[in-house]
TORPA-4810 file (N, C-alpha, C, O; in nm, 3 decimals):
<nodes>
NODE_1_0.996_-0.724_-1.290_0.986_-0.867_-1.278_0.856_-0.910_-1.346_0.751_-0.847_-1.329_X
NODE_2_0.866_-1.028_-1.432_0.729_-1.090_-1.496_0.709_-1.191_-1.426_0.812_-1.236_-1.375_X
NODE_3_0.579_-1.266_-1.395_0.538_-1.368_-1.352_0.414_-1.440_-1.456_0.349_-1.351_-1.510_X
NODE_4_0.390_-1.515_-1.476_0.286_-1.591_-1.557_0.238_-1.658_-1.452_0.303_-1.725_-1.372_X
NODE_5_0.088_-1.632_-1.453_0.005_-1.717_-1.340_-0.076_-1.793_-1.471_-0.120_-1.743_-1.575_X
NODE_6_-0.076_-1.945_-1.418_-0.199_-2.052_-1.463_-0.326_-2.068_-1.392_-0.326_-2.131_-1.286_X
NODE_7_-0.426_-2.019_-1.435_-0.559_-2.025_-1.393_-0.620_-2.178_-1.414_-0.667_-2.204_-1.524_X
NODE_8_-0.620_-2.240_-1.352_-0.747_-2.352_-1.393_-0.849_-2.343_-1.375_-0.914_-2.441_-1.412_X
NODE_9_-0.925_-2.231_-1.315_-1.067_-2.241_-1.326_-1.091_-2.197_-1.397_-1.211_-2.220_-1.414_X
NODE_10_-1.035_-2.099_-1.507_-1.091_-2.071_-1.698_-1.073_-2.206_-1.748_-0.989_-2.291_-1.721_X
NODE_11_-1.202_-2.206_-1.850_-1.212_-2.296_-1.954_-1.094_-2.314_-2.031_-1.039_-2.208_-2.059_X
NODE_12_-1.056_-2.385_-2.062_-0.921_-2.404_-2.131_-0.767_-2.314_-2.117_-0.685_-2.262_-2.193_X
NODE_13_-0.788_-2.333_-1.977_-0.665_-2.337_-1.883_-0.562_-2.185_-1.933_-0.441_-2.188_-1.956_X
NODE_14_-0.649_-2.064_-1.938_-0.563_-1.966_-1.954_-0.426_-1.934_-1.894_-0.423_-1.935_-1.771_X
NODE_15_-0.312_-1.906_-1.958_-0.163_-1.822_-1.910_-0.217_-1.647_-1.932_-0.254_-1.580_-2.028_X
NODE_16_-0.194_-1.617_-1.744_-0.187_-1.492_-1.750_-0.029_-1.435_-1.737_0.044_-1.469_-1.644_X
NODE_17_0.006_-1.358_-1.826_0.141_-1.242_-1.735_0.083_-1.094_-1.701_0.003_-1.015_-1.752_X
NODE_18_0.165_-1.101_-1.592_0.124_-1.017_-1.500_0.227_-0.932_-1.461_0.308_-1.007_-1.408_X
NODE_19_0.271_-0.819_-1.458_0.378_-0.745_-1.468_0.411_-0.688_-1.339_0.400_-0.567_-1.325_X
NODE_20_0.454_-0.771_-1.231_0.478_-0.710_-1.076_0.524_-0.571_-1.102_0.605_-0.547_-1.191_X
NODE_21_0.466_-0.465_-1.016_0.556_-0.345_-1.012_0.603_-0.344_-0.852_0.530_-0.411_-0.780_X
NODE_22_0.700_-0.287_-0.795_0.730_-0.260_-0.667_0.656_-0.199_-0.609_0.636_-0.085_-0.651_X
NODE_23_0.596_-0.235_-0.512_0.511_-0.189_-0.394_0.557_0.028_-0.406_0.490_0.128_-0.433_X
NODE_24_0.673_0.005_-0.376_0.711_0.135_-0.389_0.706_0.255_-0.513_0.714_0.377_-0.500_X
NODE_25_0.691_0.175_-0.636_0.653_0.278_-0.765_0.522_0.281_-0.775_0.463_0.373_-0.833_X
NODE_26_0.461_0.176_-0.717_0.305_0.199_-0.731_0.235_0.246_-0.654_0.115_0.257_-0.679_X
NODE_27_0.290_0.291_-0.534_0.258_0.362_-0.418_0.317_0.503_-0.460_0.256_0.591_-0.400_X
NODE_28_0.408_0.551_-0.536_0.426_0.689_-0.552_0.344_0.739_-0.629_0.269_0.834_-0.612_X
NODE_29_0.366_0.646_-0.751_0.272_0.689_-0.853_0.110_0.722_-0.819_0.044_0.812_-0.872_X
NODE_30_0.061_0.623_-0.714_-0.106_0.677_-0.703_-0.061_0.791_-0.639_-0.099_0.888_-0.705_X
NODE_31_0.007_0.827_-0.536_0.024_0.919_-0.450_0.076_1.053_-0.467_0.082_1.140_-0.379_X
NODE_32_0.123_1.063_-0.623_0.160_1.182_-0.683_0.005_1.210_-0.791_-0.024_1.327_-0.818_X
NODE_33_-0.060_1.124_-0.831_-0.194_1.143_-0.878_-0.276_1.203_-0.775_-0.364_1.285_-0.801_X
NODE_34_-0.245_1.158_-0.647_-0.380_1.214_-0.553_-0.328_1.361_-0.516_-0.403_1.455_-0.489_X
NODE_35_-0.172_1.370_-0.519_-0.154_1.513_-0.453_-0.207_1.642_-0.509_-0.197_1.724_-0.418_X
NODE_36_-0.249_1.687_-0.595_-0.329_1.790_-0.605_-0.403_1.815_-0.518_-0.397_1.932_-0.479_X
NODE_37_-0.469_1.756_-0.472_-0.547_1.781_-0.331_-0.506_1.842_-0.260_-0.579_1.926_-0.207_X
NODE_38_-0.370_1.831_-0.223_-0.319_1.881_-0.100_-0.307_2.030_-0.112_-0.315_2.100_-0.011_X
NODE_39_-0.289_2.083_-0.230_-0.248_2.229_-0.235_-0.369_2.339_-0.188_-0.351_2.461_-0.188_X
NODE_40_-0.495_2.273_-0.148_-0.677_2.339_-0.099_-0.654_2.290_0.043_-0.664_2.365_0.140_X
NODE_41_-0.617_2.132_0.052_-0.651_2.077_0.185_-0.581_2.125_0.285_-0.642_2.146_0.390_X
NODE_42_-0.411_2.159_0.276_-0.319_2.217_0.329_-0.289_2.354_0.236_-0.289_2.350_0.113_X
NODE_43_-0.276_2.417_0.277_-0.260_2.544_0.180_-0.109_2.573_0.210_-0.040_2.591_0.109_X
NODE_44_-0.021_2.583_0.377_0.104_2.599_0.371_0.156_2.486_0.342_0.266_2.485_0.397_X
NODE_45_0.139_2.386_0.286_0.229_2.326_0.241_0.326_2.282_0.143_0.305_2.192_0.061_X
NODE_46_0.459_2.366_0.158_0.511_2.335_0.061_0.572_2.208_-0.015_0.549_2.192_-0.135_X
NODE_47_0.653_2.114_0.060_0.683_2.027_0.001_0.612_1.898_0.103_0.561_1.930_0.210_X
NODE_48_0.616_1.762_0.060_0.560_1.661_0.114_0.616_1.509_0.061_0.578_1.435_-0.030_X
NODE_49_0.723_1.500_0.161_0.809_1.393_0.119_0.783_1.215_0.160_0.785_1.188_0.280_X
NODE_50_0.765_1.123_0.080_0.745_0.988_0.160_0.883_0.943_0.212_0.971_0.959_0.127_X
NODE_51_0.941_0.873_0.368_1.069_0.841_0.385_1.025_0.737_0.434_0.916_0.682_0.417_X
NODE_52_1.128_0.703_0.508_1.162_0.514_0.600_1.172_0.418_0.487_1.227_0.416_0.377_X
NODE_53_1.087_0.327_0.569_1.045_0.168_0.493_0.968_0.173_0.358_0.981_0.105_0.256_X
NODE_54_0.902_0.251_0.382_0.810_0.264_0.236_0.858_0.282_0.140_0.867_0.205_0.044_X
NODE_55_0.921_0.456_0.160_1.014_0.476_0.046_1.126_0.389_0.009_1.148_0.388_-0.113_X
NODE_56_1.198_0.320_0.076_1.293_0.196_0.067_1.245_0.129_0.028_1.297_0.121_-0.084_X
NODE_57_1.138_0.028_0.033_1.068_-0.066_-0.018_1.134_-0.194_0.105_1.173_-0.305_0.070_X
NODE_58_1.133_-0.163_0.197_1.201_-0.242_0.241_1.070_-0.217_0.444_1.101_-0.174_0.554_X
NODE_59_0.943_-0.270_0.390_0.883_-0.266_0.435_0.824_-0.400_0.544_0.909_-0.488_0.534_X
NODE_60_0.757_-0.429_0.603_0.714_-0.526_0.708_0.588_-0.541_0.742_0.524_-0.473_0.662_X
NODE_61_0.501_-0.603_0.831_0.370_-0.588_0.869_0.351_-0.484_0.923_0.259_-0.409_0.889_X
NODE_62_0.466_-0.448_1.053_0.443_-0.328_1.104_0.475_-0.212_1.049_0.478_-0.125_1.136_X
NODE_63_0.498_-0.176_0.954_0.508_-0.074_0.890_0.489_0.034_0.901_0.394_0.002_0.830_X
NODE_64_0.478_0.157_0.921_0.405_0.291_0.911_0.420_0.353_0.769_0.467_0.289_0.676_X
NODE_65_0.386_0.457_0.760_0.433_0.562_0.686_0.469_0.703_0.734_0.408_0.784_0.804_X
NODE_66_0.577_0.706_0.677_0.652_0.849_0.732_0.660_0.939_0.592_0.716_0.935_0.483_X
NODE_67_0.593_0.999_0.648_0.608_1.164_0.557_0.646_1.302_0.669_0.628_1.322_0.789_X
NODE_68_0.721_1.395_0.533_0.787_1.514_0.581_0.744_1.630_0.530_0.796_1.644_0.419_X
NODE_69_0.696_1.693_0.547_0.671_1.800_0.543_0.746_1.955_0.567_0.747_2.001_0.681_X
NODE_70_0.796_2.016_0.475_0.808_2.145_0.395_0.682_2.275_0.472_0.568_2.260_0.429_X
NODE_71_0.700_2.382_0.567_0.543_2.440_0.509_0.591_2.556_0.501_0.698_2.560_0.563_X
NODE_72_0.563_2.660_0.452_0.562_2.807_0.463_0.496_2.854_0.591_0.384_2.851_0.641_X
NODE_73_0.643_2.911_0.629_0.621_2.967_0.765_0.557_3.047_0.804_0.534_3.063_0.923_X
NODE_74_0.504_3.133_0.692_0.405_3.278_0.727_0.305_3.172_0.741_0.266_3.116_0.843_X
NODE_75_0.270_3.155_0.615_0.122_3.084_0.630_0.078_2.973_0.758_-0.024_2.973_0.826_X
NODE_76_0.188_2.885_0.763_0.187_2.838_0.916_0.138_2.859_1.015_0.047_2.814_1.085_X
NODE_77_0.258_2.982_1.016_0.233_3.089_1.150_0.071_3.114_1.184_-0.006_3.105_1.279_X
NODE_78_0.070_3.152_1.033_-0.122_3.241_1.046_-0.178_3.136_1.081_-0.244_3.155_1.183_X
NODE_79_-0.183_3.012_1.035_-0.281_2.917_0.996_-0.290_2.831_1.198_-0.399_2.808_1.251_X
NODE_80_-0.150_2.801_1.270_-0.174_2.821_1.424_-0.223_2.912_1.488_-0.268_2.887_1.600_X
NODE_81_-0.232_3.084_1.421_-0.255_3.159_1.530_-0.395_3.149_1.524_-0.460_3.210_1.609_X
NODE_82_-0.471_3.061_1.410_-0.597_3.093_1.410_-0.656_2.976_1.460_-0.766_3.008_1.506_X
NODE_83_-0.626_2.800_1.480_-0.694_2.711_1.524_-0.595_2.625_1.480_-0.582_2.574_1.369_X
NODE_84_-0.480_2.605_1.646_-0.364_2.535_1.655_-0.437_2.432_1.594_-0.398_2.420_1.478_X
NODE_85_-0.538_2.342_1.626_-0.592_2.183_1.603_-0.570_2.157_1.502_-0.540_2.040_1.479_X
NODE_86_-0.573_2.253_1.395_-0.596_2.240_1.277_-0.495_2.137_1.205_-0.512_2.050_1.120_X
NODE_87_-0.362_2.192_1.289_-0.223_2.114_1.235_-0.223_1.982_1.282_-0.151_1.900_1.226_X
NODE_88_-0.302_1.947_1.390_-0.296_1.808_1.443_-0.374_1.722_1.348_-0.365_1.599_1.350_X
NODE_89_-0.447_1.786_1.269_-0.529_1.705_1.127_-0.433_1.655_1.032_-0.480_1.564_0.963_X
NODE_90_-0.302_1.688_1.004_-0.254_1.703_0.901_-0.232_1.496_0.888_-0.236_1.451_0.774_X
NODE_91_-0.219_1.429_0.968_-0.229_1.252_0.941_-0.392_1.275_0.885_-0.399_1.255_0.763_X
NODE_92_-0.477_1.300_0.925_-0.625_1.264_0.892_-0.604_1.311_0.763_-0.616_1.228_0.673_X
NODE_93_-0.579_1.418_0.735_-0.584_1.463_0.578_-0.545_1.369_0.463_-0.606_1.311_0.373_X
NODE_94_-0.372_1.380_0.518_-0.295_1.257_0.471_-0.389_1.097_0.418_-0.417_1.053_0.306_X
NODE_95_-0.410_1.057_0.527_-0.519_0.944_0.544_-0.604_0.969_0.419_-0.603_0.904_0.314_X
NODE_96_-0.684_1.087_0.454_-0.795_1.084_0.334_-0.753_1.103_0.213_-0.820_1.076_0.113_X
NODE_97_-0.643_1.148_0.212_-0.617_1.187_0.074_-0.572_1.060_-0.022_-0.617_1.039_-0.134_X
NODE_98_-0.448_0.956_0.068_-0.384_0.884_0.043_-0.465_0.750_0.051_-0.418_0.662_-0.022_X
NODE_99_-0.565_0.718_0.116_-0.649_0.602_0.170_-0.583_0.526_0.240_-0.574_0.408_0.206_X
NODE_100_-0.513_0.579_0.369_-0.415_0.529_0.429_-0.495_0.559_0.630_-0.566_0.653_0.666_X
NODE_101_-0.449_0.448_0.710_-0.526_0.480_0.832_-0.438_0.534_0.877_-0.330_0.478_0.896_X
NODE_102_-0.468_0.691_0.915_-0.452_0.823_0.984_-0.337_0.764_1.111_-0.227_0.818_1.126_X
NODE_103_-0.379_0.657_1.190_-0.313_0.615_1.304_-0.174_0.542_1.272_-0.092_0.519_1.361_X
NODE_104_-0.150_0.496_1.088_-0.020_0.452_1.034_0.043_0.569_1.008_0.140_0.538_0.939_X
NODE_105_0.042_0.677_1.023_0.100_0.763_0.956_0.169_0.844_1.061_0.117_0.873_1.168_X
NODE_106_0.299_0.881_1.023_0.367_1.018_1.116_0.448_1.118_1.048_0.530_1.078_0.965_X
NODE_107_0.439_1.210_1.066_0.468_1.320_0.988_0.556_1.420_1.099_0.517_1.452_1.211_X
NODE_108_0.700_1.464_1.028_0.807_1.516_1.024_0.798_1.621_0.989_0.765_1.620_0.870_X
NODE_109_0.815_1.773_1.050_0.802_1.889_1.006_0.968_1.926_0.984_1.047_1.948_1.075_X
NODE_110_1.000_1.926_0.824_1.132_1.979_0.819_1.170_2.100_0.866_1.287_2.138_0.873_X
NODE_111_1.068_2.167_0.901_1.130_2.296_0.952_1.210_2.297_1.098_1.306_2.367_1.129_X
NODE_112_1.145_2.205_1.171_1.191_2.165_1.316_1.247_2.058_1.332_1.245_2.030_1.452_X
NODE_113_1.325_1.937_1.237_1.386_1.827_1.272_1.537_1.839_1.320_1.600_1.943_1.303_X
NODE_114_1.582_1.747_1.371_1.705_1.731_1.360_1.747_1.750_1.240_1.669_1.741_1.145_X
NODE_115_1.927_1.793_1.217_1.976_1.776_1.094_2.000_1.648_1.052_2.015_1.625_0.932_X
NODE_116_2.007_1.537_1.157_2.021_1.354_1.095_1.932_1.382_1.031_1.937_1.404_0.910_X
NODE_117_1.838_1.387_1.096_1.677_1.333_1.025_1.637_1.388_0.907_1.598_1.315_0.816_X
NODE_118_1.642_1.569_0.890_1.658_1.654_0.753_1.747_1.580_0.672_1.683_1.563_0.568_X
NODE_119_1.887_1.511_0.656_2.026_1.472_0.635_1.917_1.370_0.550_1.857_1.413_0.452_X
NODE_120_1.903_1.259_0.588_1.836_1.103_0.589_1.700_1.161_0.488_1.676_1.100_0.384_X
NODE_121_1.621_1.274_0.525_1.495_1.272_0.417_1.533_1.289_0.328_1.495_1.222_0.232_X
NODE_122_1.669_1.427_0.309_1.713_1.446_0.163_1.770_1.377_0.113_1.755_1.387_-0.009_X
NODE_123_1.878_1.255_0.160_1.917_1.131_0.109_1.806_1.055_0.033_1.796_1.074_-0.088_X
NODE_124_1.711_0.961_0.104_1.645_0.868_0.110_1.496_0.918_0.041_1.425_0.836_-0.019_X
NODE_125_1.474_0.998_0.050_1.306_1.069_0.069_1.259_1.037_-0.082_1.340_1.053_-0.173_X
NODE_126_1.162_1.003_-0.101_1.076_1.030_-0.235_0.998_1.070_-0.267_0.892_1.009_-0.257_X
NODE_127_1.003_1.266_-0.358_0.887_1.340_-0.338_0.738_1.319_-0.375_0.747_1.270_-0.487_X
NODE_128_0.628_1.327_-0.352_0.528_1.326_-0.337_0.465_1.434_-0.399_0.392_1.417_-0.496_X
NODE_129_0.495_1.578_-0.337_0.457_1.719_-0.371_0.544_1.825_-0.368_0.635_1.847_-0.288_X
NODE_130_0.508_1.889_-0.460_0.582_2.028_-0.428_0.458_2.139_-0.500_0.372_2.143_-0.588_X
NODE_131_0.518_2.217_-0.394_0.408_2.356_-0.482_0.466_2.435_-0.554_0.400_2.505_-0.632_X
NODE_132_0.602_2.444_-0.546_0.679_2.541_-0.674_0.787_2.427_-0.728_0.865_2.383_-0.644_X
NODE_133_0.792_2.386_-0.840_0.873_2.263_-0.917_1.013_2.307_-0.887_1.047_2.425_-0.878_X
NODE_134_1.085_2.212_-0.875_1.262_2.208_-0.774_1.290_2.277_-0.629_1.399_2.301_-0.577_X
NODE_135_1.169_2.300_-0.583_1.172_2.308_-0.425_1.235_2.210_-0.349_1.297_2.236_-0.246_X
NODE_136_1.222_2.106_-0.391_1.239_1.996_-0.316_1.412_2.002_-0.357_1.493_2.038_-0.272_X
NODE_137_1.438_1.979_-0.440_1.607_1.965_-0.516_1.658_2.081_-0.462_1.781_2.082_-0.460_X
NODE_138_1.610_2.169_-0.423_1.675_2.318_-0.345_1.666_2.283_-0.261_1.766_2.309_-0.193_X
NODE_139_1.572_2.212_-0.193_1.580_2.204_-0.057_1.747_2.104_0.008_1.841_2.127_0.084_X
NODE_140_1.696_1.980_-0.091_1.810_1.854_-0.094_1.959_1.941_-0.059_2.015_1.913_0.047_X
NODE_141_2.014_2.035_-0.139_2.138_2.065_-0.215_2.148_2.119_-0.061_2.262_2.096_-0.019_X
NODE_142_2.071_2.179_0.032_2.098_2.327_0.114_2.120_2.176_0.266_2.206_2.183_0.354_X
NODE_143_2.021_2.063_0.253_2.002_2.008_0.406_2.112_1.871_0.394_2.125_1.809_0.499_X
NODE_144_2.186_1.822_0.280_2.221_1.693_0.296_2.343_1.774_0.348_2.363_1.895_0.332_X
NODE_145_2.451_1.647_0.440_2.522_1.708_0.497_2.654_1.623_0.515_2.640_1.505_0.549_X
NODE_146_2.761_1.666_0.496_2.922_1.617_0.452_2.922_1.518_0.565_2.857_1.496_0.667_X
NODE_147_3.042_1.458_0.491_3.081_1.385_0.602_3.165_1.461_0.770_3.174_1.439_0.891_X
NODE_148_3.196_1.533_0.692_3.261_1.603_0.798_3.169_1.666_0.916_3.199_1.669_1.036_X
NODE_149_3.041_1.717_0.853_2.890_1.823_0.951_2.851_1.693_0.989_2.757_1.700_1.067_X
NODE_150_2.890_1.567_0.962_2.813_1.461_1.069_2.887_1.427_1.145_2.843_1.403_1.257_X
NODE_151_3.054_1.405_1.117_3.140_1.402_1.250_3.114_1.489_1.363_3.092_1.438_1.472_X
NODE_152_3.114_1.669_1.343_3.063_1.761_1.396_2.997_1.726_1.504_3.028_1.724_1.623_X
NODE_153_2.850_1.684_1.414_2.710_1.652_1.497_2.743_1.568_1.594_2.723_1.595_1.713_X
NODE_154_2.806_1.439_1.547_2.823_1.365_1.647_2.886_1.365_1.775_2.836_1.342_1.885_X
NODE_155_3.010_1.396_1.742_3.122_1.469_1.830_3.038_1.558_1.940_3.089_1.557_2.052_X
NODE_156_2.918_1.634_1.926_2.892_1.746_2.023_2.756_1.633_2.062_2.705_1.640_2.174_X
NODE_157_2.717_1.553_1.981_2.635_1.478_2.032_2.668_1.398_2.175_2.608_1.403_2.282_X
NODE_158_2.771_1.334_2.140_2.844_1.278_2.256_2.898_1.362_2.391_2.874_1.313_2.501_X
NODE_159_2.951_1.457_2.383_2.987_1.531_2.467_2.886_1.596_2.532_2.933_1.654_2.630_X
NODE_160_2.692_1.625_2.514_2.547_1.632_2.573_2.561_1.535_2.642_2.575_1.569_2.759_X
NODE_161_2.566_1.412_2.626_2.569_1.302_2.652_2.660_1.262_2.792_2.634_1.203_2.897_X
NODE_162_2.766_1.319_2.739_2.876_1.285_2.846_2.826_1.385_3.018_2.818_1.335_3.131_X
NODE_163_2.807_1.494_2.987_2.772_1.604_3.062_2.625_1.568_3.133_2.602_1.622_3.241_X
NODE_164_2.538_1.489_3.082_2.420_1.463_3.093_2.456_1.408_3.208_2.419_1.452_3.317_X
NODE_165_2.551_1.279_3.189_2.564_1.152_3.280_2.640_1.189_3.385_2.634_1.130_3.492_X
NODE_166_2.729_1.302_3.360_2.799_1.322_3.462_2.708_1.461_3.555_2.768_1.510_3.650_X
NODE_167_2.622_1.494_3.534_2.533_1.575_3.597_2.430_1.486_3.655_2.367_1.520_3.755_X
NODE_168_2.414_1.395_3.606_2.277_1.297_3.666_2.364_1.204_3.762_2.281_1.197_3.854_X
NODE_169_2.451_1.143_3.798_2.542_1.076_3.849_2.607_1.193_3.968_2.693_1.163_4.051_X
NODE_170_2.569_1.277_3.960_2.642_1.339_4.057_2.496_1.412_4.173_2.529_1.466_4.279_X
NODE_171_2.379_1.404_4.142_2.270_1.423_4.202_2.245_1.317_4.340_2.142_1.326_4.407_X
</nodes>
């Protein structure tokens, strides 16, 4: 989209154009410039996806940012057995890296999500990082999920559900 803004406080009434970009390409773009960082700051991390509103562009005041996270499980592993806290940094990092306040941010460990939620990042998600190039597109191909594995889901979803109520109702 172009816009031409008229200035009147320049001397002889300058026409600026000004080339809107979407909140959302210009937010990837700094945010794939800053990611190098991440591969020192986080070391298991393999991939690092932006999702929700942001990546949609279909954002609000209240907004957050949701990112997902990919990590290598060895390194993980090691990296809790040595100073669990460490992982509770991973918004502050984010934050610093991104210039984003730490307290907007929530972060999704794909290794432990639901399959909706895995389903929905690999749909929707817009990568950020990867540490080995088509990680992420390997990842996509292995987590998005048929129509049929969401009937599945649902179907057994409901029937937790059903059992729940009829166990709590009978207390």
């Amino acid at each position: 989209m172009v816009a031409l803004v008229y200035n009147k406080r320049e001397r002889g009434s300058l026409l600026y154009l000004i080339f809107m970009v979407s909140p959302t390409t210009k937010t990837l773009e700094i945010f794939k410039s800053s990611a190098s960082q991440l591969s020192w700051k986080i070391p298991y991390l393999n991939i690092l996806v932006l999702f929700g509103s942001q990546a949609t562009g279909k954002t609000n005041d209240d907004s957050d940012w949701d990112f997902a996270a990919l990590y290598d499980e060895n390194l993980y592993t090691e990296q809790r057995s040595e100073n669990a806290w460490d992982l509770l940094a991973i918004p502050d990092i984010l934050g610093e890296v991104f210039q984003i306040e730490p307290e907007l941010i929530d972060v999704v460990d794909l290794n432990r999500c639901h399959a909706f939620v895995a389903d929905s990042i690999g749909t929707e998600g817009q990568l950020i990082y990867e540490k080995v190039e088509g990680e992420f597109e390997h990842y996509r191909k292995t987590i998005i999920l048929s129509h049929e594995q969401k009937k599945q889901i649902t179907q057994q979803l409901r029937r937790n559900i059903d059992y729940f109520l009829e166990t709590w109702s009978s207390t």
